[in-house]
N, C-alpha and C positions, 0 to 999 in steps of 0.2 A: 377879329372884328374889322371891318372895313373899312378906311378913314372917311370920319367926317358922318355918313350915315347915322350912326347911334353913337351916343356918348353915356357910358355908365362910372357914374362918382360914389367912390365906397367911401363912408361919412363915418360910420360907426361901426368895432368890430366886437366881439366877443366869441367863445370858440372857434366855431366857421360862420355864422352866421355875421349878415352885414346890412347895415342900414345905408340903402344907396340912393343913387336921385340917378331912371332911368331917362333920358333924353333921346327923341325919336321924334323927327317931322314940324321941330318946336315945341313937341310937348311934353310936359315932365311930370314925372309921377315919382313917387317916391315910395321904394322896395323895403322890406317883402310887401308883396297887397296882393292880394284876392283879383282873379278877373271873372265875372259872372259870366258864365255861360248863356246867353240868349239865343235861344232858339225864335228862327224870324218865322216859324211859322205859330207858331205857340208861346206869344209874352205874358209868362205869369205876370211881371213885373214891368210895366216899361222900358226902354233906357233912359227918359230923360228923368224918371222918377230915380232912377238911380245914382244919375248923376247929382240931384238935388238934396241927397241922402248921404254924398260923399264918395262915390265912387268913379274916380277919375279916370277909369281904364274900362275895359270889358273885352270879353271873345266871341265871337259868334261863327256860323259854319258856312264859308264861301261856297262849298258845293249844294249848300240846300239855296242857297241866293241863286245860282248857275241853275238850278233843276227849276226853280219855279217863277221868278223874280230878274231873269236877266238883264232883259233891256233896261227896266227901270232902276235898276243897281246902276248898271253902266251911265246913264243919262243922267241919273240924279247924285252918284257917289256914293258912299257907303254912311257918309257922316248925318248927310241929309237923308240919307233914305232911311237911319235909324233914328234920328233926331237927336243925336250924340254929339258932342261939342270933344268929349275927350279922346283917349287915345283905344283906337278898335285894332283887337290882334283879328287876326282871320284864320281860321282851322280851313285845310284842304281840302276833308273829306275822309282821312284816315280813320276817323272814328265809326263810320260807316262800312268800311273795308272790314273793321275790329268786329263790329258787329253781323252785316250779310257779307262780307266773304270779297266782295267787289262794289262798283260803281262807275257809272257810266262816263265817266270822259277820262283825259290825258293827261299826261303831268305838267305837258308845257299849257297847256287850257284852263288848267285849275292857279296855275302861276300867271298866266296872263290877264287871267281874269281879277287876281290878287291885286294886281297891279295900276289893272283898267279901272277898279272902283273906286282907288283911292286909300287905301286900309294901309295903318300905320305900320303892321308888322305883321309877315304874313309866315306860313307855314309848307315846304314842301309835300307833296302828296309820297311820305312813307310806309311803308308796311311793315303793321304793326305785330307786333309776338304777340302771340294767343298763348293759350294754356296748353302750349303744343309739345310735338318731342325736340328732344336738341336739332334734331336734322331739319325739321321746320322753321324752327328758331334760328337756325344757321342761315336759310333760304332768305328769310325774313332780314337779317341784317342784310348781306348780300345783295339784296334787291334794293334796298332800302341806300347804302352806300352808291349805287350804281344811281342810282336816281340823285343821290346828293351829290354827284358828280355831274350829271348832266342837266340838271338844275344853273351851275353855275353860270352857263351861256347867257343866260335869261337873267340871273339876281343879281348879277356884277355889278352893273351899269345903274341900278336901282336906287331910289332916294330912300327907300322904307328898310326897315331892321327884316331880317331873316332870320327863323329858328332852326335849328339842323336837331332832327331826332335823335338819339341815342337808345336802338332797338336792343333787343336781348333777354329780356324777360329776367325770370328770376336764374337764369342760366348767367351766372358772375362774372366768369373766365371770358364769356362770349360778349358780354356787355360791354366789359374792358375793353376788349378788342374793335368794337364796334368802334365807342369814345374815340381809342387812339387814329383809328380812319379819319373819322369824321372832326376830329381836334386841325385835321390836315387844311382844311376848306376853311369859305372863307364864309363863315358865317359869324351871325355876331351877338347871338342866345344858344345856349344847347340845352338841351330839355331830354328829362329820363321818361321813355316813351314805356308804351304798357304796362304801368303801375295797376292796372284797375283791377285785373284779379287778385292782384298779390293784397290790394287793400278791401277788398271785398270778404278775404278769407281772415281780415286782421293780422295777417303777419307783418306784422312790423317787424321784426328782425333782419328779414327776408329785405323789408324795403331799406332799413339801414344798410346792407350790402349793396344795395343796386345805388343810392345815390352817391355812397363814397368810393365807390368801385369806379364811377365817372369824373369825380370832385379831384380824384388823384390826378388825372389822366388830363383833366380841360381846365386849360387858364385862368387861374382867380376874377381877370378882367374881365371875363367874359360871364354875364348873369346864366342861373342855372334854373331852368323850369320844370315842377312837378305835373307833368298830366294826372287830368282829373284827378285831384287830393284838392278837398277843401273843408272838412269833416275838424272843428275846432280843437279835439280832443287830440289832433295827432301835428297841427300847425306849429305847435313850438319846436317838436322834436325835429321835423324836416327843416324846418330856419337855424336850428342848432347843428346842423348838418351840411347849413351852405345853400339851400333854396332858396330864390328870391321873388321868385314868379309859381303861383297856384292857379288851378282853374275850376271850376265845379259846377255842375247842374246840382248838385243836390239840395239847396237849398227849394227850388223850385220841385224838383222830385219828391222829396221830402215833404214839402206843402200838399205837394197833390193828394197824399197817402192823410194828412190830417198829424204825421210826426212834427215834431217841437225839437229844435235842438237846442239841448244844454251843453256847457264847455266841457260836460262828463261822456255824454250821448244823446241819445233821443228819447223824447218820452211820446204816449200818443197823445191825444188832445183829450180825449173822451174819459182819460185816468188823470186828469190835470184839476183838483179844485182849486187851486190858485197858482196864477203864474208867480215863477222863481225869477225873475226879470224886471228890471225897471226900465227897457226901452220906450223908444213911444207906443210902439202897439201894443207891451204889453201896461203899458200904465193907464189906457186909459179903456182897454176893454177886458172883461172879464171871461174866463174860458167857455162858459156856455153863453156867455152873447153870440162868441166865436162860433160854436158848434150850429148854433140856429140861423148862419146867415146862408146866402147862397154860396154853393159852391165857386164860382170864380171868386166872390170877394173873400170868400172862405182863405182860400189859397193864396191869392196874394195879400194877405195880412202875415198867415202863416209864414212865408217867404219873406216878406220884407224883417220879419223877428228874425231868421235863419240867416240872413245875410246880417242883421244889428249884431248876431250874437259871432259870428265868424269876423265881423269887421272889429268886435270888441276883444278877443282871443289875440289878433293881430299887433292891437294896439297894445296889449298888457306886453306878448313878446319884444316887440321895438321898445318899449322902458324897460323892460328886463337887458336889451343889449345895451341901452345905453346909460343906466347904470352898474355895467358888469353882473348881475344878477341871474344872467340867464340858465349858467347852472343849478342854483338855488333853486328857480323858478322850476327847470325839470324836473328836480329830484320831488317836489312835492306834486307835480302836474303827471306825471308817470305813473303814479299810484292810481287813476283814478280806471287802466284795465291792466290785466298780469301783460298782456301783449305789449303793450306800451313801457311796463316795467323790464321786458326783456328784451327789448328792443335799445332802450337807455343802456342794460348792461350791455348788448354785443359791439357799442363804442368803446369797449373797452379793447377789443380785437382790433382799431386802428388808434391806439393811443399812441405812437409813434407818429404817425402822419397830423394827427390832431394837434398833438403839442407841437411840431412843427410851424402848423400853420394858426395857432392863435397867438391872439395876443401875449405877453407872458408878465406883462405888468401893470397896474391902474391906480388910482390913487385911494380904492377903497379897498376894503381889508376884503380878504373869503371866510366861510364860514365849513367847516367840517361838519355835518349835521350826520352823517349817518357813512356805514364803509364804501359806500359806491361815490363818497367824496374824496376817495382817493385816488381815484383817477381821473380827477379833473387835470384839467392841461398844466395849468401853473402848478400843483403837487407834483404831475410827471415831472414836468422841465425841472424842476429845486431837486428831484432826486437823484436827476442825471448828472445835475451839478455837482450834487454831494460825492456823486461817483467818481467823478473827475477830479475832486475839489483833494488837494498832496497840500500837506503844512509840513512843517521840516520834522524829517521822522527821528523820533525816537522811541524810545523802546518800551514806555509804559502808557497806558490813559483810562479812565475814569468817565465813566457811563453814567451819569447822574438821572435819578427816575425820577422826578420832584422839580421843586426850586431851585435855583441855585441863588446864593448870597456872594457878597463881597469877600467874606473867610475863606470860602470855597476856592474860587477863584483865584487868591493870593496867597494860599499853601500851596497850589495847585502849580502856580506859577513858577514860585519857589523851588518845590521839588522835581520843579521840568518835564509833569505829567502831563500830556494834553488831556485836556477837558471837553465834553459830548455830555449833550444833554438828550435824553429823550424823548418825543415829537411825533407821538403818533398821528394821519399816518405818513410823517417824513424820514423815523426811523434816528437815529444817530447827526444829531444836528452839532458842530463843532460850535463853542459857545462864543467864537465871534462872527459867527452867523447868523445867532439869535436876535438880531435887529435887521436882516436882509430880506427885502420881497422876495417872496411871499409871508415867509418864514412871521415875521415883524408885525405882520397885519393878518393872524390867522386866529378865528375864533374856532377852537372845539369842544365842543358837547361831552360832558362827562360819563354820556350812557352811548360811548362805540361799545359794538359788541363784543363780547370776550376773544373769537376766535381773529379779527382786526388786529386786537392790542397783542394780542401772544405771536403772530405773525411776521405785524412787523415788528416785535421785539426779538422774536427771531436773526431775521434779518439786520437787525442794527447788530447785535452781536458777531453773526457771523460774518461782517463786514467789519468790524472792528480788529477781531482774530486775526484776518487778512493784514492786519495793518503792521501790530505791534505783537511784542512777545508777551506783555500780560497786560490783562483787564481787568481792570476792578468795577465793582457797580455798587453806588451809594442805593440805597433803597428808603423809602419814606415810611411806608406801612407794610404790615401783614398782607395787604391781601397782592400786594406786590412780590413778594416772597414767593407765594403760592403760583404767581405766573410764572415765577423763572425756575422754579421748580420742575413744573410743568415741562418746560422745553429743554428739560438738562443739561445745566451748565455744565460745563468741564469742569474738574478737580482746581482747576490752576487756575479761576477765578473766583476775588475775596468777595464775599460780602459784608458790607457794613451798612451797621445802622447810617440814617441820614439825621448830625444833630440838632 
């Protein structure tokens, strides 16, 4: 990041996601947020209507200004010529490239022109991955790096924030690679370029690799932007991910077609007999008032709901990070497609980097609701502990499945057996850990599923083995029995009842 240019303040953390206050040009906006995509030849929605609605930012396409609109851009600025007070990013035209293949002008013309109109934060002209073969996708970064090389002549010397793409497509290894070029420069946003097929097709999975494949690669300092993703349904999981900049036409697309977005999906207008919404448009009109008006007002009604229900998605995420909630908040916001659901599990493929970089303590407890709560960041990090965690060895200890009481404890003491209680799923918790964050503030759900409990009871056991020469295990009930059953103890472990 550039000194002085952009200033970005990370406020609030939870996994990777971060509640920040971006600063650019003197104006500040506060991360994650939505930037509406306005096309200036086609306002569904105004922008000063937007701005009167809450939306302190927006993007719009400096090459369609360049193609139709030049001098008056130039002469009048970008701010007045959209009648925007807030802060305007500038697309270069890459989206056009994504779409007919080319466009007419140069990289240094679409950057000079960035610059000439005034626009807070602009975009070099990259070449974007298509739905191509690797060898395209190769060319595409390639070209793409070259340009963000000689780009630099031109953006150095600049008062406005710079985004540097990060092409590659759903080709991983290649993405990586891109990242670590482009981490080199001196930009001061990096943004995961050609997400649109991968999210058109719903793979989410697919875009869980591609944003953490960069997240590894490009400096925390530096804010991370998803091209076009703005679709409410998939919003928490990329902010959980470390995104802090989205951009979308779809709510206006979406308008156009007569679709509704809900925080689930879209529904059509014409299958709606009551809106599921209390915003203002839908509170105070009803769907077939909607249906019979004209088309333009039709649509920007529609639109401005689509943007109430994405700016409302946004807002539930940001209280979810800052009251630590935001995996809670997934685990039940994932359910609502299987893609989404598999997308939540493939973070379990970087749970290493993840617990690295979140937070690992807060002053609220977590909750265990279901097994893909075992791989939240602070269950990883407690277990590594535990892996690490040497008390002075000797040769026997005691597996406690239940309570433990004071008797326990002080025979236990007595006979010089260390003592483990078990914690699913943190497995073999030593019971002067039983008061340590996370450990201390964990609520679990008494319905984890059988193959969870038997797993990691597994696991505590043969971590235990490791340790001492014998293991005994108190057991509370029958149906506890029937687990350790299951997973064949060895001959030379006692069981006893728990009294």
């Amino acid at each position: 990041m550039r000194d002085g240019r952009v200033e970005f303040e990370i406020v609030r953390k939870d996994i990777l996601a971060r509640i920040g206050k971006l600063k650019v040009k003197g104006k500040t906006i506060e991360t994650p947020t939505l930037l509406p995509v306005i096309n200036p030849w086609k306002m569904t929605i105004k922008p000063k209507e937007l701005w009167r609605n809450g939306f302190k930012a927006l993007i719009t396409n400096a090459y369609l200004l360049w193609k139709r609109d030049r001098e008056d851009v130039l002469r009048n600025g970008i701010h007045s010529y959209l009648n925007f007070p807030g802060m305007i990013v500038t697309d270069s035209g890459a989206y056009q490239i994504l779409k007919y293949g080319s466009i007419e002008i140069t990289q240094d013309e679409i950057l000079n022109f960035q610059i000439g109109i005034g626009a807070d934060i602009g975009v070099i002209l990259d070449i974007p991955t298509r739905g191509e073969s690797r060898e395209e996708a190769e060319k595409s970064i390639e070209e793409t790096i070259v340009r963000a090389r000689e780009a630099q002549r031109i953006i150095q010397d600049t008062d406005m924030g710079w985004i540097g793409p990060i092409q590659g497509g759903g080709y991983i290894d290649l993405l990586e690679k891109a990242a670590t070029e482009m981490e080199k420069m001196s930009f001061d946003i990096y943004a995961v370029g050609s997400p649109t097929i991968i999210l058109e097709r719903y793979d989410y999975p697919t875009l869980v690799d591609m944003i953490l494949s960069v997240k590894r690669v490009v400096k925390p300092s530096h804010p991370l932007h998803l091209f076009g993703a703005g679709h409410p349904a998939m919003l928490g999981l990329a902010v959980a991910l470390g995104c802090d900049l989205f951009d979308s036409a779809a709510y206006a697309l979406f308008a156009y077609d007569n679709r509704y977005l809900t925080e689930n999906g879209t529904l059509r207008l014409e299958e709606i007999e009551e809106f599921p919404c209390v915003c203002p448009i839908c509170r105070t009109y009803k769907p077939k008032e909607v249906l019979k008006m004209e088309k333009s007002d039709r649509e920007r009604l529609i639109a401005l709901h689509n943007l109430f229900k994405t700016q409302e998605e946004l807002r539930r995420v940001k209280e979810s990070i800052r009251r630590r909630r935001l995996w809670e908040y997934l685990e039940v916001r994932t359910t609502s497609h299987p893609s989404l659901r598999d997308a939540f599990k493939r973070m379990v493929k970087y749970n290493d980097f993840i617990e690295q970089e979140a937070p690992q303590w807060s002053e609220k407890g977590i909750f265990i609701l279901s097994d893909i709560s075992s791989y939240r960041p602070e269950v990883v990090g407690f277990r590594k502990k535990l892996e690490r965690y040497r008390k002075r060895r000797r040769r026997r200890c005691t597996l406690v499945i239940g309570e433990i009481n004071e008797e326990i404890k002080i025979r236990h003491y007595k006979e010089k057996v260390d003592l483990y209680v078990f914690k699913p799923p943190y497995g073999a918790v030593p019971s002067t850990l039983l008061e340590a964050y996370p450990m201390g503030k964990t609520e679990i759900t008494t319905s984890l599923p059988t193959h969870t409990i038997i797993e990691s009871l597994k696991e505590a056991i043969d971590f235990l083995k490791e340790k001492y020469n014998e293991v005994r295990i108190l057991v509370e009930n029958e149906e506890i029995k029937t687990l350790l059953k299951e997973i064949q103890i060895k001959t030379r472990t006692i069981l006893e009842e728990m009294k």
